[in-house]
C-alpha positions in Angstrom: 15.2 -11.9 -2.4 17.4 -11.0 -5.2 17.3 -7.8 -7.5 16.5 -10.5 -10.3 14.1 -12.7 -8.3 10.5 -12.4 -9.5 8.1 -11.6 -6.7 6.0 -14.6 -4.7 2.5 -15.1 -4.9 1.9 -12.9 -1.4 3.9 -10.2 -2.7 2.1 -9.9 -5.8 -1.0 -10.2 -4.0 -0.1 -7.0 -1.7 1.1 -5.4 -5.3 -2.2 -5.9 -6.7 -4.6 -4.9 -3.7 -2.4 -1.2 -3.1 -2.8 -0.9 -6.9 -6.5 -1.6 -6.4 -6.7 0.7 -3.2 -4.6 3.4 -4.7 -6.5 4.0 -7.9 -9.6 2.8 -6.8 -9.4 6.4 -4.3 -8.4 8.5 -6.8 -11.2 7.6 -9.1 -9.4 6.2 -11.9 -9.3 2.9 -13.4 -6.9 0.1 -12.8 -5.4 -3.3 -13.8 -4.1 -5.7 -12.2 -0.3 -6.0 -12.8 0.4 -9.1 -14.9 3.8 -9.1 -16.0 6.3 -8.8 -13.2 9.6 -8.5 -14.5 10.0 -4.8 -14.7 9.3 -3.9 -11.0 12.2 -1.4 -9.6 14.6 -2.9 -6.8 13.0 0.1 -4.5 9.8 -1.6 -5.2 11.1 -5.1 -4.7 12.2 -4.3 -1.3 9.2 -2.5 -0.5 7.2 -5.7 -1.3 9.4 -7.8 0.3 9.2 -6.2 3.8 5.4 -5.6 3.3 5.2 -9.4 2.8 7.0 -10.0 6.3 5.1 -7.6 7.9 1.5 -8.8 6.5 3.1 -12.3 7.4 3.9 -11.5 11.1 0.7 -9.5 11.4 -1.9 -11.5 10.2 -5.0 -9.7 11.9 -4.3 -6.3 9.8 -6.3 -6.3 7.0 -4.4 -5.2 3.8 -7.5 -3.3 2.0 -7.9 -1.2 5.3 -4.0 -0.8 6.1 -3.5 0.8 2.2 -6.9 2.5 2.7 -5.9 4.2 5.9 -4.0 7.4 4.8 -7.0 8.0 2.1 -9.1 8.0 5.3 -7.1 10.4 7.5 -6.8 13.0 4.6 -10.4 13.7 3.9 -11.1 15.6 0.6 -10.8 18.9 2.1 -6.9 18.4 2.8 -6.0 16.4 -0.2 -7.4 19.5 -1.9 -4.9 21.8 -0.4 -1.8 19.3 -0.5 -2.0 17.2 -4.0 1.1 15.4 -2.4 -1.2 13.4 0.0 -3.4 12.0 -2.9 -1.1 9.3 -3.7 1.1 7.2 -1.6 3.7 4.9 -3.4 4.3 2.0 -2.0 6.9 3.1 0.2 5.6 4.5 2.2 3.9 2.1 3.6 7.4 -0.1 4.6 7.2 2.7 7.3 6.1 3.8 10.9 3.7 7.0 9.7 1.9 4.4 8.0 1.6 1.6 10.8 0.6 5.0 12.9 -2.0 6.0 10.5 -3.7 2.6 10.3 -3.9 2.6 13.7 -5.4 6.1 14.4 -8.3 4.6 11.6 -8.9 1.6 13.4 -9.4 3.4 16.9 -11.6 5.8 15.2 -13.5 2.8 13.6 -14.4 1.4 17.2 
């Protein structure tokens, strides 16, 4: 994708649900993102290797995947460390978070 290139339909659907996720678990309001021509290029690329991941991973659920570091730092933690109350979406393009959605899903079953 281009620096000028709009995102596609799946990669403004994973924009929208870790918007969702992401204000949705800090108790504040959101809306979805209509206009899509002010995105950064850090969060271009970020969407655009989100998009192949989701792609090539089809069974991992995207509310769960973006919900997973909310559910490893329990309230406790957050408390003590305001960094971990919000994750951009950049941190998701990388291993901690694959590692983190993991760890929920074993603890899940």
């Amino acid at each position: 994708m281009s620096e000028s290139e709009p995102p596609n339909t799946s990669q403004r659907n994973i924009y929208n649900t870790w918007l969702r996720v992401t204000k949705t678990q800090a108790g504040r309001p959101f809306r979805y993102r209509k206009r899509w021509d002010n995105l950064s290029d850090e969060q271009l690329i970020a969407l655009e290797r989100l998009d192949r991941f989701f792609k090539k991973h089809r069974q991992i659920n995207m509310d769960d995947f973006f919900k997973s570091p909310y559910v490893l730092y329990t309230d406790a933690v957050r408390s003590d460390h305001p960094e971990y109350t919000n994750f951009p979406l950049q941190f998701y393009t990388r291993y901690k978070a694959i590692s983190m959605y993991k760890l929920t899903q074993q603890n899940n079953s």
